[in-house]
N, CA, C and O atoms as a Maestro MAE file, in Angstrom:
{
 s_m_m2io_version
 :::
 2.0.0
}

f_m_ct {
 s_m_title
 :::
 protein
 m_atom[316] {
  # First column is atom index #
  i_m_mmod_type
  r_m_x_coord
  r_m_y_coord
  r_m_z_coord
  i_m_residue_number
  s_m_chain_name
  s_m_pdb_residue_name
  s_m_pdb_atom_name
  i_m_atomic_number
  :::
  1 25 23.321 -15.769 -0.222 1 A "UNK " " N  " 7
  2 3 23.546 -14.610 0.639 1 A "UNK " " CA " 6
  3 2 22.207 -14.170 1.248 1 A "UNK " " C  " 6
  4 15 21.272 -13.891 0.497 1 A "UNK " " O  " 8
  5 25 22.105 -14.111 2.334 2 A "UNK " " N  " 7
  6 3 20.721 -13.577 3.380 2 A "UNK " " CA " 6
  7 2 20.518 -12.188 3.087 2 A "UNK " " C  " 6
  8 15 21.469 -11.473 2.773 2 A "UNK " " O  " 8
  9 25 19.460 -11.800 3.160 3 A "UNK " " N  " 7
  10 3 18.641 -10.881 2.713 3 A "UNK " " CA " 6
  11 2 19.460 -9.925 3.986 3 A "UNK " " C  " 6
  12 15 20.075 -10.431 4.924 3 A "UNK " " O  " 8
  13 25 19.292 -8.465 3.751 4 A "UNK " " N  " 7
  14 3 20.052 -7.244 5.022 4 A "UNK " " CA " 6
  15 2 18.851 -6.843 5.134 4 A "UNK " " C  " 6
  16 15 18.454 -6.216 4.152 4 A "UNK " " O  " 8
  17 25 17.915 -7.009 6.205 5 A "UNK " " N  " 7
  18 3 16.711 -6.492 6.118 5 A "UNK " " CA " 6
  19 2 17.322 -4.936 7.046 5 A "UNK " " C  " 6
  20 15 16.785 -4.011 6.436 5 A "UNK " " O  " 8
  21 25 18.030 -4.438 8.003 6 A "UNK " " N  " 7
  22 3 18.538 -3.524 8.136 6 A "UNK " " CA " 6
  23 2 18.887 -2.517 7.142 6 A "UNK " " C  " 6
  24 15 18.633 -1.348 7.431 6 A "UNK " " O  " 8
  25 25 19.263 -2.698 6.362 7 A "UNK " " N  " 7
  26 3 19.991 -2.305 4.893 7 A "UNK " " CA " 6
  27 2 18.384 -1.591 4.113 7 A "UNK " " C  " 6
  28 15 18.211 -0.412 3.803 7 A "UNK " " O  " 8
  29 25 17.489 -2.627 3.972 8 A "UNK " " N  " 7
  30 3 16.444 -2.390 3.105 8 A "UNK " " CA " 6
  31 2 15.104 -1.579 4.401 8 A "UNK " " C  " 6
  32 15 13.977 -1.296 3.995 8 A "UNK " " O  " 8
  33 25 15.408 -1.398 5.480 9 A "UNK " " N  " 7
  34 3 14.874 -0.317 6.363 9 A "UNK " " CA " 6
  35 2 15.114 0.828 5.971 9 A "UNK " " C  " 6
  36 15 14.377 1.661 5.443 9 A "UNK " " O  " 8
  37 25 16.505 0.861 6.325 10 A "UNK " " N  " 7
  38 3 17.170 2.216 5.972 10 A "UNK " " CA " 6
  39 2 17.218 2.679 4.383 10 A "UNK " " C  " 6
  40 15 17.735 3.719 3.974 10 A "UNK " " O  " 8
  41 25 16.650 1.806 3.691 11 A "UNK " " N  " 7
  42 3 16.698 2.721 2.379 11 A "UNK " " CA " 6
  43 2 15.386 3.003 2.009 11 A "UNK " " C  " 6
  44 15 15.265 3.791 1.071 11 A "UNK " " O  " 8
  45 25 14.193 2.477 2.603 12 A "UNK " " N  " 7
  46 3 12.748 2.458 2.493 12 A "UNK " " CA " 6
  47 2 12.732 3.878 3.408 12 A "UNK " " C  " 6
  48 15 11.996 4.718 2.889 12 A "UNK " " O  " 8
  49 25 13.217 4.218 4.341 13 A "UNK " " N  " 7
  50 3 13.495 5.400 5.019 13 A "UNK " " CA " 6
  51 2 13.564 6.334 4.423 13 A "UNK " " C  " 6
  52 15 12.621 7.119 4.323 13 A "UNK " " O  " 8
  53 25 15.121 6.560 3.660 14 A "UNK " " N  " 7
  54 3 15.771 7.537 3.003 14 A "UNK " " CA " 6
  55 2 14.977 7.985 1.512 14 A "UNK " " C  " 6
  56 15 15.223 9.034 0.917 14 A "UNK " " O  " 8
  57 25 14.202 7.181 1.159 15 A "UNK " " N  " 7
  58 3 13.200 6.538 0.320 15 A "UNK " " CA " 6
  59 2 11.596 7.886 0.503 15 A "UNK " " C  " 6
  60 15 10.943 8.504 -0.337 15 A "UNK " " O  " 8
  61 25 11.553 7.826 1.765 16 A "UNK " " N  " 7
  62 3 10.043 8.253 2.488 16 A "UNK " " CA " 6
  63 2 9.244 7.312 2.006 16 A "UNK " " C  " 6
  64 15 8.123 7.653 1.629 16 A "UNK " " O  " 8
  65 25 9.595 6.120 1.930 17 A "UNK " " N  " 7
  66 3 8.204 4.705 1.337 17 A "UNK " " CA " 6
  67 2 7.835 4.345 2.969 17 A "UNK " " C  " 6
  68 15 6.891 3.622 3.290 17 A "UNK " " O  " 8
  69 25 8.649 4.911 3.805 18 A "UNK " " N  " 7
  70 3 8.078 4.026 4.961 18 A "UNK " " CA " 6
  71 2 6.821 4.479 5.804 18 A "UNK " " C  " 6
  72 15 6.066 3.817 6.517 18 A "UNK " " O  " 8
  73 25 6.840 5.630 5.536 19 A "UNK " " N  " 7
  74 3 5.187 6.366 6.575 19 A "UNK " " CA " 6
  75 2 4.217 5.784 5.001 19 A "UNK " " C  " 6
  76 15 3.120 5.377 5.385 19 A "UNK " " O  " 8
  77 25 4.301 5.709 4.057 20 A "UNK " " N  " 7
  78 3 3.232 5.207 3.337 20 A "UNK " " CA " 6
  79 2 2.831 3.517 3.608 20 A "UNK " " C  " 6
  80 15 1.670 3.132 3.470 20 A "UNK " " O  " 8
  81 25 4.039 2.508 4.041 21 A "UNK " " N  " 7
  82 3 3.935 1.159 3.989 21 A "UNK " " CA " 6
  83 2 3.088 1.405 5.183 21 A "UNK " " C  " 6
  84 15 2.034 0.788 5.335 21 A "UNK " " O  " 8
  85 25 3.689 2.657 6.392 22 A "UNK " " N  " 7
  86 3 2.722 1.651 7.600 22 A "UNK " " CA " 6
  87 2 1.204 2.529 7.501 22 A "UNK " " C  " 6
  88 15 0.387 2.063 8.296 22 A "UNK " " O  " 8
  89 25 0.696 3.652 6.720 23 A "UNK " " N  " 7
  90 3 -0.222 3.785 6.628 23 A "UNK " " CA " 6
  91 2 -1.192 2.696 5.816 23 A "UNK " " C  " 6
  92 15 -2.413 2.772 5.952 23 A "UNK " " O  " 8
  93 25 -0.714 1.898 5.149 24 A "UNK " " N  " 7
  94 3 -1.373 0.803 3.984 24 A "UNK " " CA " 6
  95 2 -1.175 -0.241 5.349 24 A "UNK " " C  " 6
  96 15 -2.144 -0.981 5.519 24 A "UNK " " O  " 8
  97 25 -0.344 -0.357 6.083 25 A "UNK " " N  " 7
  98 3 -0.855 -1.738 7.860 25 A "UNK " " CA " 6
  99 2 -1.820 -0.880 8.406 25 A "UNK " " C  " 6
  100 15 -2.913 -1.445 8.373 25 A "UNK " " O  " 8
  101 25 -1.886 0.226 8.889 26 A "UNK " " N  " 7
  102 3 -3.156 1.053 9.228 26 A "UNK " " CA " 6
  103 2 -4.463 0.610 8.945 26 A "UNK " " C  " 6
  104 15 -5.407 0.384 9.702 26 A "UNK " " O  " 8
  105 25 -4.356 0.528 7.757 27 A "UNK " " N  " 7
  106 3 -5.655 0.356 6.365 27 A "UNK " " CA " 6
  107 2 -6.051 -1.383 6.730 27 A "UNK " " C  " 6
  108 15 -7.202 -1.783 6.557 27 A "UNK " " O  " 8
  109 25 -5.363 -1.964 7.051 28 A "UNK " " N  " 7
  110 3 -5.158 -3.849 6.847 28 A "UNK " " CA " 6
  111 2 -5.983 -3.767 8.395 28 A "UNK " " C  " 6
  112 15 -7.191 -3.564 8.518 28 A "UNK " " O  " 8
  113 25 -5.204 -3.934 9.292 29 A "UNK " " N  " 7
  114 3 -5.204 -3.867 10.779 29 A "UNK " " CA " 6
  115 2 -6.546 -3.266 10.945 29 A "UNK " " C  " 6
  116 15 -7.156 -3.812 11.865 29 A "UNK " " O  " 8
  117 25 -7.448 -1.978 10.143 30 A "UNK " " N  " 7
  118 3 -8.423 -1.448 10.554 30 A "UNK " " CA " 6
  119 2 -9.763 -2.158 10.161 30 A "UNK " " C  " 6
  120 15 -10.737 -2.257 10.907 30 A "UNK " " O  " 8
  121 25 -9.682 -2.582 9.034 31 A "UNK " " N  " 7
  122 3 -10.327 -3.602 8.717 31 A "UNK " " CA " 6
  123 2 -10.261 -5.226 9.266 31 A "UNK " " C  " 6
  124 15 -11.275 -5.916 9.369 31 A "UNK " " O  " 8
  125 25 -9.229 -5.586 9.515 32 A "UNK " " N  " 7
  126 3 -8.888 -6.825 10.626 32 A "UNK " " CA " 6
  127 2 -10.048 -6.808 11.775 32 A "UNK " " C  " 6
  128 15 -10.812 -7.706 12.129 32 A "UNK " " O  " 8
  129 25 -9.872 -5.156 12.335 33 A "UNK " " N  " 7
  130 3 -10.174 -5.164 13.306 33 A "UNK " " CA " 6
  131 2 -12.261 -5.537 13.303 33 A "UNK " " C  " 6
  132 15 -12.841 -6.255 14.118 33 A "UNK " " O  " 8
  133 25 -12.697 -5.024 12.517 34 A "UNK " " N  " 7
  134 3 -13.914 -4.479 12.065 34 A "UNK " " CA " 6
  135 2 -14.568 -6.205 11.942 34 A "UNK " " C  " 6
  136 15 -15.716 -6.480 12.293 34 A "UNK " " O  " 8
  137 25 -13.594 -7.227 11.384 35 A "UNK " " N  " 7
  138 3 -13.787 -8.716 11.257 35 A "UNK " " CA " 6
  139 2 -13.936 -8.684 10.180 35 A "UNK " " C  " 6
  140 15 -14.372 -9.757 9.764 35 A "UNK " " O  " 8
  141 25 -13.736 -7.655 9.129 36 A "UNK " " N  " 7
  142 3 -14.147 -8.108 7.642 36 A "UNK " " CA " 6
  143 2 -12.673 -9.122 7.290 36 A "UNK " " C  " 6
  144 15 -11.492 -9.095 7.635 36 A "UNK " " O  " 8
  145 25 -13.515 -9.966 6.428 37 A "UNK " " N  " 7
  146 3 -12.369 -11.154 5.923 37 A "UNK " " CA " 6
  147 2 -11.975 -10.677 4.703 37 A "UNK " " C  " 6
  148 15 -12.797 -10.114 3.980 37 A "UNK " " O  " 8
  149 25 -10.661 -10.844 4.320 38 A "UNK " " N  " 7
  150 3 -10.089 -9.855 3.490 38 A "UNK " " CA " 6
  151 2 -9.146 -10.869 2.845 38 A "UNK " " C  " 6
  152 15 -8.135 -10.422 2.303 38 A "UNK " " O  " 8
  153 25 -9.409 -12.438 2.843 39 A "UNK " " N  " 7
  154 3 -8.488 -13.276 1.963 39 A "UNK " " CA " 6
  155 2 -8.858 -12.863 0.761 39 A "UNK " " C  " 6
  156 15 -9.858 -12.349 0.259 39 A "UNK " " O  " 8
  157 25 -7.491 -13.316 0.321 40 A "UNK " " N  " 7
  158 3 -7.204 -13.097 -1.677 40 A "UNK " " CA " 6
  159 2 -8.284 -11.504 -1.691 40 A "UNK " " C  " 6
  160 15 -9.403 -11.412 -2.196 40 A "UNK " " O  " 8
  161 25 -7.778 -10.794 -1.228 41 A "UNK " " N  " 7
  162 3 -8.633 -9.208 -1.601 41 A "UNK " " CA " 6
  163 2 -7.219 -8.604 -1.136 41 A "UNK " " C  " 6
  164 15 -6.664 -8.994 -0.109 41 A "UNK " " O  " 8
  165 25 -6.676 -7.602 -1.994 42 A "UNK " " N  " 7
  166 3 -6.043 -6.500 -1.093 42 A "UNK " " CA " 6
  167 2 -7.022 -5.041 -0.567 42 A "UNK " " C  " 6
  168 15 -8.200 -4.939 -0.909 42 A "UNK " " O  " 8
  169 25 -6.517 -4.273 0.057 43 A "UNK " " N  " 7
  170 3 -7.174 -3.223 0.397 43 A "UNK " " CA " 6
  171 2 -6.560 -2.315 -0.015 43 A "UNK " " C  " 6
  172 15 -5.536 -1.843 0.478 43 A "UNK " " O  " 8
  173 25 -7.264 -1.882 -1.211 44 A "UNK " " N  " 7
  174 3 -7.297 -0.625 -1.675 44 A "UNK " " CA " 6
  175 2 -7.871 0.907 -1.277 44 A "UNK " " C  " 6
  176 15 -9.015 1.178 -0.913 44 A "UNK " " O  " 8
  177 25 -6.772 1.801 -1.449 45 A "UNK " " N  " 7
  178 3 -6.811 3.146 -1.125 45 A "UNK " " CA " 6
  179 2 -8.024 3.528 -2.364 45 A "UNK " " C  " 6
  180 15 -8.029 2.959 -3.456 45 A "UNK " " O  " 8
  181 25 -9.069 4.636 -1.949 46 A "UNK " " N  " 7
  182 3 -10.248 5.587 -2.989 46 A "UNK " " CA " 6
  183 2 -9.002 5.845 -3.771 46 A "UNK " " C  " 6
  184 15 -8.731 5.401 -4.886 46 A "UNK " " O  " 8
  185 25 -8.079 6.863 -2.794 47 A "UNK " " N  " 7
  186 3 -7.426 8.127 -3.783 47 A "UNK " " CA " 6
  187 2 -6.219 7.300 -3.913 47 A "UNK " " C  " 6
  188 15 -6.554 6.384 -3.162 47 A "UNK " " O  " 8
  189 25 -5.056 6.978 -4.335 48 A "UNK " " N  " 7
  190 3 -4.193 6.372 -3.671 48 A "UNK " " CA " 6
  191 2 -2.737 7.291 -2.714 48 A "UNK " " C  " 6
  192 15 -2.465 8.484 -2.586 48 A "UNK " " O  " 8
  193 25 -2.147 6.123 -2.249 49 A "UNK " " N  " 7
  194 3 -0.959 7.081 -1.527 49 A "UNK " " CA " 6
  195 2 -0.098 7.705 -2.395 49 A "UNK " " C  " 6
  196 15 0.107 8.896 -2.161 49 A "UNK " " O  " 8
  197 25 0.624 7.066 -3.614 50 A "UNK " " N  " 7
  198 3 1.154 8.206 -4.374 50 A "UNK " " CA " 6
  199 2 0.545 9.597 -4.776 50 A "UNK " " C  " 6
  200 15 1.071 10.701 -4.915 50 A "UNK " " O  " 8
  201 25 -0.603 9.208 -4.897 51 A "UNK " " N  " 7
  202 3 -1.282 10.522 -5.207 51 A "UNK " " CA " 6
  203 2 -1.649 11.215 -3.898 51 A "UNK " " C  " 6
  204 15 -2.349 12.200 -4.133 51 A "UNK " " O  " 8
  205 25 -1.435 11.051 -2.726 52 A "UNK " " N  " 7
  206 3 -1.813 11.716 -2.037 52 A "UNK " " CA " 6
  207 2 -2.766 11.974 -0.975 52 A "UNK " " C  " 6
  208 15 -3.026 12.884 -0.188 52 A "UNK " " O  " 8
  209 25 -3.201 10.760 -1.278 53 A "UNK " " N  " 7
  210 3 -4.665 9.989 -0.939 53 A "UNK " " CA " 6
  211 2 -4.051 9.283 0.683 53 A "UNK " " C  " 6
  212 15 -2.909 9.133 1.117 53 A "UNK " " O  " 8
  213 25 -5.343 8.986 1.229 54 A "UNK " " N  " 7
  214 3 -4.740 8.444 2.741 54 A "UNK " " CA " 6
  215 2 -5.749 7.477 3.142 54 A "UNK " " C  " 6
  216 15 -6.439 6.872 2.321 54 A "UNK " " O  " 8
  217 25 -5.840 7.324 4.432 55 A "UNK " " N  " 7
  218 3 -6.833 6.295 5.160 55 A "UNK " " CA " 6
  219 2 -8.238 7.033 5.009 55 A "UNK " " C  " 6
  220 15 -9.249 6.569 4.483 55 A "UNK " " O  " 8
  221 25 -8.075 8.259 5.578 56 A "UNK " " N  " 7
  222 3 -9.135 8.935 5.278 56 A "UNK " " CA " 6
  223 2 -9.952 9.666 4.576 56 A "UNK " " C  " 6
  224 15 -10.868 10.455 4.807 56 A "UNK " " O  " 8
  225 25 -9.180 9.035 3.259 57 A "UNK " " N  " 7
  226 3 -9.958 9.566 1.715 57 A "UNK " " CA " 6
  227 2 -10.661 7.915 1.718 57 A "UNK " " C  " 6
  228 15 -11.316 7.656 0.708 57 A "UNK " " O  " 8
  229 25 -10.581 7.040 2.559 58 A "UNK " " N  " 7
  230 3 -11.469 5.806 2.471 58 A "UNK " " CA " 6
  231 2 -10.466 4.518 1.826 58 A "UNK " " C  " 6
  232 15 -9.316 4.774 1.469 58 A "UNK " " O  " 8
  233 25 -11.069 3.043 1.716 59 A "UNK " " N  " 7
  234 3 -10.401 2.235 1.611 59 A "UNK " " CA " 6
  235 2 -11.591 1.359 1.308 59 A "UNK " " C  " 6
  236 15 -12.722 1.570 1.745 59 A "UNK " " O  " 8
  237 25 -11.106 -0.042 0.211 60 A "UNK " " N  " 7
  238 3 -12.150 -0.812 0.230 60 A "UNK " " CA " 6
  239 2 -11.611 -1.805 -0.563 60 A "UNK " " C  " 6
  240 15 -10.887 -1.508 -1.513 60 A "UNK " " O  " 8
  241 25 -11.919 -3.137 -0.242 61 A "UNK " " N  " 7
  242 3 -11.271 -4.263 -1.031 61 A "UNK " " CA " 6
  243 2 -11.598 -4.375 -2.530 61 A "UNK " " C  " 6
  244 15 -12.641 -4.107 -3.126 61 A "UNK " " O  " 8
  245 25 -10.166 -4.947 -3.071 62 A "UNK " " N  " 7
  246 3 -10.347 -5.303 -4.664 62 A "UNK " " CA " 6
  247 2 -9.802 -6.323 -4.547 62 A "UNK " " C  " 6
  248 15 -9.151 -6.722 -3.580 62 A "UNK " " O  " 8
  249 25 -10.163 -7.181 -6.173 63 A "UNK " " N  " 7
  250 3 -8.968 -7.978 -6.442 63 A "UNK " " CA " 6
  251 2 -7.592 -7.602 -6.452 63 A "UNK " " C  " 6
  252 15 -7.146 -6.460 -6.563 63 A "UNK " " O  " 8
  253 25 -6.902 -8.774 -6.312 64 A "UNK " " N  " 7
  254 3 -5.508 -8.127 -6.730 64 A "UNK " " CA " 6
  255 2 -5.205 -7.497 -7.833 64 A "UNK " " C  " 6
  256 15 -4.551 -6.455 -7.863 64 A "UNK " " O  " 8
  257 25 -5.856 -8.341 -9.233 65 A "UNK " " N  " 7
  258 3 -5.747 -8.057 -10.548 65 A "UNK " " CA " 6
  259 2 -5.833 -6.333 -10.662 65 A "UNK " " C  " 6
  260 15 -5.008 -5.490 -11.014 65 A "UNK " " O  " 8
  261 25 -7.313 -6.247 -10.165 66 A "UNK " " N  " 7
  262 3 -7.269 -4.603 -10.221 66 A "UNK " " CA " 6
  263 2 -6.927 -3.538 -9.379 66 A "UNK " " C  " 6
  264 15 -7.117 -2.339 -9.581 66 A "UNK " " O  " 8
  265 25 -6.359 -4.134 -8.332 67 A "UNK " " N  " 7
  266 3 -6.068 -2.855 -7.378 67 A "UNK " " CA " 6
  267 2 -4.218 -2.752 -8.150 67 A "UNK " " C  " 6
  268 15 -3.556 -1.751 -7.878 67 A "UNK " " O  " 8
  269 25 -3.790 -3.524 -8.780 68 A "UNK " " N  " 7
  270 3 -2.353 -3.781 -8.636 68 A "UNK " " CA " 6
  271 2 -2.406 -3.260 -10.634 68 A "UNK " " C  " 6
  272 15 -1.323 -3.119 -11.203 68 A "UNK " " O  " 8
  273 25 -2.844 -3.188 -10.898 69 A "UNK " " N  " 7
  274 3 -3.195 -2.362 -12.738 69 A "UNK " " CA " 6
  275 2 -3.661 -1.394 -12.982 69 A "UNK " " C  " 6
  276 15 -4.826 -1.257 -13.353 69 A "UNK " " O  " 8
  277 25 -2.883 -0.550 -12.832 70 A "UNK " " N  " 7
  278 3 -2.862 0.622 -13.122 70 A "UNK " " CA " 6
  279 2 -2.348 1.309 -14.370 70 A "UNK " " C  " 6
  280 15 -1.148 1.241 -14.102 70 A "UNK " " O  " 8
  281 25 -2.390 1.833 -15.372 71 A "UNK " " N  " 7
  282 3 -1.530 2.770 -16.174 71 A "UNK " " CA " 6
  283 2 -0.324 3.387 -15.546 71 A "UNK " " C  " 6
  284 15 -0.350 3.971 -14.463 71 A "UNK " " O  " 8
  285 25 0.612 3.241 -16.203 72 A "UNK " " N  " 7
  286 3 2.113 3.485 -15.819 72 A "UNK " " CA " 6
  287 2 2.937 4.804 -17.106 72 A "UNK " " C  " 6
  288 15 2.984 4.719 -18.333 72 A "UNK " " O  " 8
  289 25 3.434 5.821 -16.265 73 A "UNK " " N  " 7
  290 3 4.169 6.268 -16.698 73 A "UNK " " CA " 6
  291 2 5.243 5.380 -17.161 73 A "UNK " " C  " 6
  292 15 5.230 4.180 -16.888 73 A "UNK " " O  " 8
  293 25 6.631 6.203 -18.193 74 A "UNK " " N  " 7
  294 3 7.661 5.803 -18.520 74 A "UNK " " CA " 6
  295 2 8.579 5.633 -17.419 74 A "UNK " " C  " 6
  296 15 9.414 4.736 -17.532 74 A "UNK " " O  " 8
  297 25 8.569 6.346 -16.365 75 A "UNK " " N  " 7
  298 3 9.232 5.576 -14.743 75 A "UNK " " CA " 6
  299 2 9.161 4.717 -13.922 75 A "UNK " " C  " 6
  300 15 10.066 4.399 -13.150 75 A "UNK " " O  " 8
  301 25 7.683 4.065 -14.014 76 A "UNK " " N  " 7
  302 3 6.757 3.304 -13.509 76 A "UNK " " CA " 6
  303 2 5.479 3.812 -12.560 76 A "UNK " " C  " 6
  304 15 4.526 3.137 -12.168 76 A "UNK " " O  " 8
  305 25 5.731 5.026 -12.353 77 A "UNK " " N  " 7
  306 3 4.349 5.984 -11.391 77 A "UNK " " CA " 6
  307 2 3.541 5.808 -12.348 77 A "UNK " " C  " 6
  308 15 3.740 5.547 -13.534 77 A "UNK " " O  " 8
  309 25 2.344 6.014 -11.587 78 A "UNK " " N  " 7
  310 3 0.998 6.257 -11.939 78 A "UNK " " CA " 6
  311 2 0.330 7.343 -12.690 78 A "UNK " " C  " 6
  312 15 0.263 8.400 -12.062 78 A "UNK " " O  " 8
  313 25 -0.199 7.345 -13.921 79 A "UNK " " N  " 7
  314 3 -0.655 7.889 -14.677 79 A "UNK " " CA " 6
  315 2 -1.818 8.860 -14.084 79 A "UNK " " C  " 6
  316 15 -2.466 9.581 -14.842 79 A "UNK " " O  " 8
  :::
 }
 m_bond[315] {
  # First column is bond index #
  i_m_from
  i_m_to
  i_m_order
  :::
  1 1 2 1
  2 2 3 1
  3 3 4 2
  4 3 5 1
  5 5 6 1
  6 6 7 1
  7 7 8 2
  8 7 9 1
  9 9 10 1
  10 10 11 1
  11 11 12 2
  12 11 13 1
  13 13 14 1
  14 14 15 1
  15 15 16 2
  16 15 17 1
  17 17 18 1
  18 18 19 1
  19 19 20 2
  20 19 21 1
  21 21 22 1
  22 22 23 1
  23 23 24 2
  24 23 25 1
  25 25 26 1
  26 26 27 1
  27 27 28 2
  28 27 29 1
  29 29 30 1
  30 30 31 1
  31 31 32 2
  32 31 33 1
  33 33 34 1
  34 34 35 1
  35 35 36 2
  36 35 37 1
  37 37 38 1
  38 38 39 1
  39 39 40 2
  40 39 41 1
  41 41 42 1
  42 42 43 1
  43 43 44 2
  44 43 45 1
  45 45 46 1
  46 46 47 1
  47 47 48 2
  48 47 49 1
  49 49 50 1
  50 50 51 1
  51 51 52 2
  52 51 53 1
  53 53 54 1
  54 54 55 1
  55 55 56 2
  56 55 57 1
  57 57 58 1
  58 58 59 1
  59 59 60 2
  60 59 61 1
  61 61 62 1
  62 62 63 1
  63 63 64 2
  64 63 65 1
  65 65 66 1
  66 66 67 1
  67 67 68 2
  68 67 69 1
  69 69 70 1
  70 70 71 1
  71 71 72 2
  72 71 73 1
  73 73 74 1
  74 74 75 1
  75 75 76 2
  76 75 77 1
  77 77 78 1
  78 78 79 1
  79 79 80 2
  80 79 81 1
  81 81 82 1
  82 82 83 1
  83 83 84 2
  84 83 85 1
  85 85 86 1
  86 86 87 1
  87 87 88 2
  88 87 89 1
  89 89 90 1
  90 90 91 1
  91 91 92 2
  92 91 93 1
  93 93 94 1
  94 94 95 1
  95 95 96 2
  96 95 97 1
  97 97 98 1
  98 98 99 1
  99 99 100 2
  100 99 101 1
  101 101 102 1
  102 102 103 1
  103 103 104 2
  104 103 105 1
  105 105 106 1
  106 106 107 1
  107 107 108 2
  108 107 109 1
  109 109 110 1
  110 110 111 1
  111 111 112 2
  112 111 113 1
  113 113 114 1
  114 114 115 1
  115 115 116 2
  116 115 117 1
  117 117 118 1
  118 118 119 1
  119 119 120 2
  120 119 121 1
  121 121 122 1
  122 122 123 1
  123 123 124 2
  124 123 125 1
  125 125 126 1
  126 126 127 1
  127 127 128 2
  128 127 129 1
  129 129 130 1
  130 130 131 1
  131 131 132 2
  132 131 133 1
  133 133 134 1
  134 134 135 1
  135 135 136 2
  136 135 137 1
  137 137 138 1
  138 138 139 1
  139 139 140 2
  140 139 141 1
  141 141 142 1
  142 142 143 1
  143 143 144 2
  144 143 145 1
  145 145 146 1
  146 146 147 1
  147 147 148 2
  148 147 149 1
  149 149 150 1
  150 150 151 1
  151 151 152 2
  152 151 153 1
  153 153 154 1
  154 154 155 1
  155 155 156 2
  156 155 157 1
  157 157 158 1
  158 158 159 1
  159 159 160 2
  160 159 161 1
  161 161 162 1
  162 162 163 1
  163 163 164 2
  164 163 165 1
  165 165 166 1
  166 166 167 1
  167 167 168 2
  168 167 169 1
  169 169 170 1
  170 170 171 1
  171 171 172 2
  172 171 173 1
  173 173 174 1
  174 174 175 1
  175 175 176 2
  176 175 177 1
  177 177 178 1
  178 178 179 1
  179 179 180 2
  180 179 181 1
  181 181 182 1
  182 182 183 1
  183 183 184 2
  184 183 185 1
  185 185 186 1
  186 186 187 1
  187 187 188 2
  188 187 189 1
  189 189 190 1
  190 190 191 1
  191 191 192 2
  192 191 193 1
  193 193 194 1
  194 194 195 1
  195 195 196 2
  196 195 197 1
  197 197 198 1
  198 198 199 1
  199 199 200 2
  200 199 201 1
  201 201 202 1
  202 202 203 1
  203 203 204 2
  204 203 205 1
  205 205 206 1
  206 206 207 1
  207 207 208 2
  208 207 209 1
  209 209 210 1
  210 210 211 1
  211 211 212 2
  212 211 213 1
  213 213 214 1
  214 214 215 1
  215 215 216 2
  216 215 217 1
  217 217 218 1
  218 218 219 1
  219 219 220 2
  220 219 221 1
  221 221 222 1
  222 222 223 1
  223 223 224 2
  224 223 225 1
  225 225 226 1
  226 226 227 1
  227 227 228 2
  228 227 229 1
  229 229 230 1
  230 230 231 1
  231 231 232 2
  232 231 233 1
  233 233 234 1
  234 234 235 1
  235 235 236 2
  236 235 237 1
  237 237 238 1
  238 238 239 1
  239 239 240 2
  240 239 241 1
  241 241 242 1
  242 242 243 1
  243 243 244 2
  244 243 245 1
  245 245 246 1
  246 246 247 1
  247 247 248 2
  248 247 249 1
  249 249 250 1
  250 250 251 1
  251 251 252 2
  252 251 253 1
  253 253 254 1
  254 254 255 1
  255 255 256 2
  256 255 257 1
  257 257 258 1
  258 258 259 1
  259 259 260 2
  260 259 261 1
  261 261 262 1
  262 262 263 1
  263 263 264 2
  264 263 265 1
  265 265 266 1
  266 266 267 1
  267 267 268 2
  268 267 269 1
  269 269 270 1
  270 270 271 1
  271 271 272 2
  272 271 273 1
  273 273 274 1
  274 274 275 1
  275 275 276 2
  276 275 277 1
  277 277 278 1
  278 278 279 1
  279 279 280 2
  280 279 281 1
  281 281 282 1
  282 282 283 1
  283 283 284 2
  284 283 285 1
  285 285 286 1
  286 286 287 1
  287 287 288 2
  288 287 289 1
  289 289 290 1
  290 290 291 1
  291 291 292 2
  292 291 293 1
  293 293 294 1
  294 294 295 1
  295 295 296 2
  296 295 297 1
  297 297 298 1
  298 298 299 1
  299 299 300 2
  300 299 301 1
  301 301 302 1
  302 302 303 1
  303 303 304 2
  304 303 305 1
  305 305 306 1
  306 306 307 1
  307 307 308 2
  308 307 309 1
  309 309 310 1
  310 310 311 1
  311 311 312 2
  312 311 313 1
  313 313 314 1
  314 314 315 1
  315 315 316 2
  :::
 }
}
């Protein structure tokens, strides 16, 4: 069965995950732009977006290992 990418819009929507996904392309794209090479690095938020944090609390590459390990609540949010 094919993926409903319509389906998974509208719930990333209803969600409010979607002004955070395209602020984290913001973050990608701005650095793209700048020419920094950013293979096998993601770009990590200072503060992050769950917490509140944005483009302009700053950004800067990590490994994956550590930008993606974090301490986890019993829901899965961030400690």
């Amino acid at each position: 069965m094919p993926r409903n990418f319509k389906q998974e819009y509208k719930t990333q929507q209803e969600r409010g995950e979607h002004e955070s996904r395209m602020e984290r392309q913001r973050a990608r794209r701005k650095l793209d732009a700048k020419g920094v090479t950013r293979q096998g690095k993601d770009v990590a938020h200072v503060k992050a977006l769950s917490k509140g944090g944005s483009n302009a609390n700053g950004v800067r590459l990590e490994a994956p290992s550590k930008n993606r390990s974090f301490k986890r609540k019993s829901d899965g949010s961030m400690k």
